[in-house]
N, C-alpha and C positions, 0 to 999 in steps of 0.2 A: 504494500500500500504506500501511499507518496507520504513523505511526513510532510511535517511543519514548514512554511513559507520561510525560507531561511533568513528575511528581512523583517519578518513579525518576532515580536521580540514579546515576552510569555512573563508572566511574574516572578517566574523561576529561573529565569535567565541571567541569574548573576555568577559568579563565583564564590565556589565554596566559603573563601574567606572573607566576603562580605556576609554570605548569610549565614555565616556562625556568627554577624554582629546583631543580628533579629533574633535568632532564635537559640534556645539554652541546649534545646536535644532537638537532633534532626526529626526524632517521632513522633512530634507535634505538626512536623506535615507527609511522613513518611515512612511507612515503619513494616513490621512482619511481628505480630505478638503469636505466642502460642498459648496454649491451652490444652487440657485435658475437658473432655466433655462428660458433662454430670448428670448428664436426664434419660433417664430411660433406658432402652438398649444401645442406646449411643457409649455410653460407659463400661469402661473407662478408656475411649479411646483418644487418640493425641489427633490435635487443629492446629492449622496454624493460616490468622488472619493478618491477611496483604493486602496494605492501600498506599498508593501512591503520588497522591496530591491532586492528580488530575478528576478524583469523582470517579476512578475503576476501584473495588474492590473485591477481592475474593479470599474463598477459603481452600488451602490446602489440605485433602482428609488424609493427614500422615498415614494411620493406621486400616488406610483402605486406597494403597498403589499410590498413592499420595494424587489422587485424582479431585475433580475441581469439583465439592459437593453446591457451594455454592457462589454465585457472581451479581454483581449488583455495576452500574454506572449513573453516577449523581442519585443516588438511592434508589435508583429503579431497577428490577431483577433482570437479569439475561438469560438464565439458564431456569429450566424445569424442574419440582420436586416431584418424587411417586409419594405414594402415601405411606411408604417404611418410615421416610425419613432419614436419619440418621443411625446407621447398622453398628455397632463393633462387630470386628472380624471373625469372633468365633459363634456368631450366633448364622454363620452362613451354612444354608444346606445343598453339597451338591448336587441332589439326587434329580435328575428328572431336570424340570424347568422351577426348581426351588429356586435357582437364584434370584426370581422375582423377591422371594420374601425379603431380601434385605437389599434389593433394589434401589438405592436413592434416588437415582438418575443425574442431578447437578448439571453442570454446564459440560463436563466431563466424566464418562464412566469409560475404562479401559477394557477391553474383550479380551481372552485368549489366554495365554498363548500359543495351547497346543489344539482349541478347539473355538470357534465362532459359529453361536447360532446352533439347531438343532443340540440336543443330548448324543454323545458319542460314545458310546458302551462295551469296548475292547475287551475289558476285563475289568478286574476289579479294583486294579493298581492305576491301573492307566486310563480308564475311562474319566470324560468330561462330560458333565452337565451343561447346560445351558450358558452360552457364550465364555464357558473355562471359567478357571480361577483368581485368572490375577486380579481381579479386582478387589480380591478379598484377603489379599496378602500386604501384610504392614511392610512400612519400608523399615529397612536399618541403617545404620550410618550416616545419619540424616545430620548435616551440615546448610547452617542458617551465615547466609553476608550479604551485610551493608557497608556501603562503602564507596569512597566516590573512585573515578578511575577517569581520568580526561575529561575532570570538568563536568561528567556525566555520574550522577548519583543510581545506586545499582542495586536493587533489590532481587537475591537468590536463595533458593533452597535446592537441595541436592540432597538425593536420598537412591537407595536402591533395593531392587522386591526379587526376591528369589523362588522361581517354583522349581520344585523338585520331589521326587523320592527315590528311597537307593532303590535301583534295578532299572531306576524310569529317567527322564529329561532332568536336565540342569542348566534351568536358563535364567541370566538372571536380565532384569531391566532399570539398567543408570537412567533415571530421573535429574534431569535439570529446569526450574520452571524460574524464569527472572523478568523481569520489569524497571523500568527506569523512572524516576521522578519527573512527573508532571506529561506524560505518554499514557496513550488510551489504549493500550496495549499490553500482552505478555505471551512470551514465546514458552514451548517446551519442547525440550531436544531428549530423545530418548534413546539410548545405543543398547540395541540387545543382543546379549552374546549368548553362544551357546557354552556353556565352561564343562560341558561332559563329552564323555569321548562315544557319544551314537548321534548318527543322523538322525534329526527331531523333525516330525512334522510343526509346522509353523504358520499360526493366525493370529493376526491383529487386526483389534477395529477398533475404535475413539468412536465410541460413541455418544456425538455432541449433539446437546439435547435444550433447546431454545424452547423458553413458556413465553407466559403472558405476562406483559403484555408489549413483548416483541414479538410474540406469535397472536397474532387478530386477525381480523375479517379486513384492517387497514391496511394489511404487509401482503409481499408478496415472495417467496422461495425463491430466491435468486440460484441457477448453477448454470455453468455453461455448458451444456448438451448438446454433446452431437447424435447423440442415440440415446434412447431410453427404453427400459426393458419393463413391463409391470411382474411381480411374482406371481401373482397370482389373477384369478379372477376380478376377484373386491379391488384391486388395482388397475387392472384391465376399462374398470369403469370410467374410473376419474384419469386415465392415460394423457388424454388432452389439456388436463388442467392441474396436474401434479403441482406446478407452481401456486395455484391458488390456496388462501386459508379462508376457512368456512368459518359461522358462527358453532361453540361447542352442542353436539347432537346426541342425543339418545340413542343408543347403539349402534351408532360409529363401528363399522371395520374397518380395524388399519389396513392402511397400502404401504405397500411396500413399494419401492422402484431401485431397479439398479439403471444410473448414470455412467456413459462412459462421454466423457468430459475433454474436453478442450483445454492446454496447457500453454502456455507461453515457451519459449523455445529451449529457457533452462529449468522446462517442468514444474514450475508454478502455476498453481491453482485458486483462485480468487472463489468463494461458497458465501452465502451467509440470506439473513432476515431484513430485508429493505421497505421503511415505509415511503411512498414515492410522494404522497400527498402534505402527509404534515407531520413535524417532527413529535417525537414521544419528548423531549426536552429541548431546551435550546442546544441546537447542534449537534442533535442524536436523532439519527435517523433509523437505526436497526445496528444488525451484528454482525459478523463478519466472521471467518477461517481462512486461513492462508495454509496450504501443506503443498508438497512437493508429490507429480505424479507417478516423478521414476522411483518416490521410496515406498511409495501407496498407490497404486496402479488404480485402482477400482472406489467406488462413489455410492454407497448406500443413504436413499431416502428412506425416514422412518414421518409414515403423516399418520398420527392419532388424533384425532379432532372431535374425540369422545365427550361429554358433560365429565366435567374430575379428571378427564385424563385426556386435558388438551394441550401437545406437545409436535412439535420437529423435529428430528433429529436428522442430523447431514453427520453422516458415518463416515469418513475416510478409512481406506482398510487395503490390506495385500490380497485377501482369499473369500469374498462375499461374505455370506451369511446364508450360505445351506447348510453348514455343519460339514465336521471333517470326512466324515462317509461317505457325502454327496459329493465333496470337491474331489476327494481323489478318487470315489468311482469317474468323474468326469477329465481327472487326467489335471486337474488345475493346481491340486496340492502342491506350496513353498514348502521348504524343510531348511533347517541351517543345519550345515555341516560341522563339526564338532571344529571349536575355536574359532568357529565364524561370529561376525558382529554385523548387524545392519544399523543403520541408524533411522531417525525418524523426526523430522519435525514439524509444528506447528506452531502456527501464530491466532489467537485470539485477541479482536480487538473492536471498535466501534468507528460503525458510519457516521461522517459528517460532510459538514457543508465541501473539504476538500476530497473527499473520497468517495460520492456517492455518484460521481458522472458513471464507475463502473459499474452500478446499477440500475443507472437509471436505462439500460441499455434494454431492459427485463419488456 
């Protein structure tokens, strides 16, 4: 996305050592606090809340892939909750499609990584439930910095999620999620390697999940589409208007759509929620994703437009979402080779007045 007019000059645009003469601690306009959470089944798991001057803020759920449970800009939400809420890690079940039970959804839930989608039932060791388990793995070695670096103030967390068991996969996934003061933005860079010695089959999917009310009947699904595929029937219906958001309906079938998308030449991919008509704040006009096509080949639309359960998700992913039985019946199964790493990144961040000509294209 194009930043800042390099001649507008921002309230934050001074240097370090003039604004340590305003302010006593930099976390009076920019900070990352953590927490342990206290209520309910959420407990006792580890948070950690990042805001950065510009009116972005979110939560990292340390103790769940350290995935983004929730996001807000100038107080207004970006991202969707299910009705779990907030899970701790050991109340996950992975039998079947249990993973709904502790389902948050947030702005970010991670799939995988040895399975996306359907339940995958090999055996008893190695079988996956409903979009795998990383999601429900705490990170460790979690390192929190602030700090400035060229004049630019730098908010990071780095952490990393290990699945495994002996005789099975040993993959782990480095977490980097940072953001800069007074940017409407935050990136996450993810390197996942295989640190055991068998070829692993291998799925990932981000699935990024936009509510209300960036998701309404005012917005429109922005992706660039050169083909689109429906899953199924209940998809097949709405095929023509998959971009469109309805008012929320009483029994609503989701659709599903797989996207195969248009990229810019060094595989950048522009996705997100656009209101065309009027903004939800001053200079916010919807929500945005940035990933790369050659680390994520593939584009899952998620449209629930149900009464309680009215959400988008725009899935960036390597291997759909039929589940690992149906991709390598089909021949499409990724696997990393033992010492192998891929990487992976994304950018979340928000529409405005200088970035919304890419939408307005819709």
């Amino acid at each position: 996305m194009k930043r800042k007019e390099k001649n507008k000059k921002n309230w934050y645009d001074i240097s370090p050592n003039e604004m340590k003469k305003y302010v006593g601690q930099i976390d009076q306009i920019a900070g990352i606090k953590t927490s342990v959470l206290q209520d309910g089944k959420a407990f006792p798991s580890r948070s950690a809340f990042v805001y950065n001057g510009s009116g972005l803020e979110f939560t990292v759920y340390l103790d769940r892939c350290m995935d983004i449970s929730h996001a807000w800009f100038k107080g207004i939400p970006l991202g969707w909750r299910s009705t779990p809420g907030d899970v701790a890690p050991f109340y996950y079940e992975p039998e079947g499609i249990r993973w709904l039970r502790s389902y948050f959804g947030g702005l970010l839930t991670t799939c995988g990584v040895t399975n996306v989608g359907p339940p995958c039932e090999r055996s008893e060791l190695t079988g996956d439930g409903l979009h795998g388990r990383i999601s429900n793995v705490p990170a460790e070695d979690v390192c929190i910095e602030k700090k400035w670096l060229n004049n630019k103030y730098i908010l990071s967390i780095k952490g990393k999620m290990r699945q495994t068991a002996l005789f099975a996969e040993n993959i782990v996934v480095e977490r980097k999620i940072e953001t800069y003061l007074g940017e409407e933005y935050f990136k996450i860079t993810d390197t996942i390697i295989n640190e055991g010695f068998r070829k692993t089959p291998f799925m990932m999917l981000y699935h990024c999940n936009m509510g209300w009310p960036v998701v309404s009947e005012s917005a429109k699904v922005y992706v660039p589409a050169q083909k689109t595929i429906p899953r199924d029937e209940s998809a097949m219906q709405g095929k023509d208007a998959w971009y469109e958001i309805t008012p929320p309906a009483a029994n609503y079938q989701e659709r599903v759509y797989f996207h195969d998308v248009n990229s810019q030449k060094n595989g950048e991919v522009i996705i997100g929620i656009y209101h065309p008509k009027q903004a939800l704040a001053e200079d916010f006009y919807g929500a945005y994703i940035k990933y790369n096509k050659n680390q994520l080949p593939k584009l899952v639309q998620w449209k629930m437009l149900g009464t309680g359960e009215y959400v988008v998700g725009l899935e960036p992913c390597n291997a759909g979402v039929l589940g690992r039985d149906e991709t390598e019946r089909c021949g499409e199964l990724d696997y990393l080779q033992p010492g192998e790493a891929r990487i992976h990144e994304l950018e979340f961040g928000i529409v405005n007045e200088r970035t919304k000509k890419i939408f307005e294209k819709i």
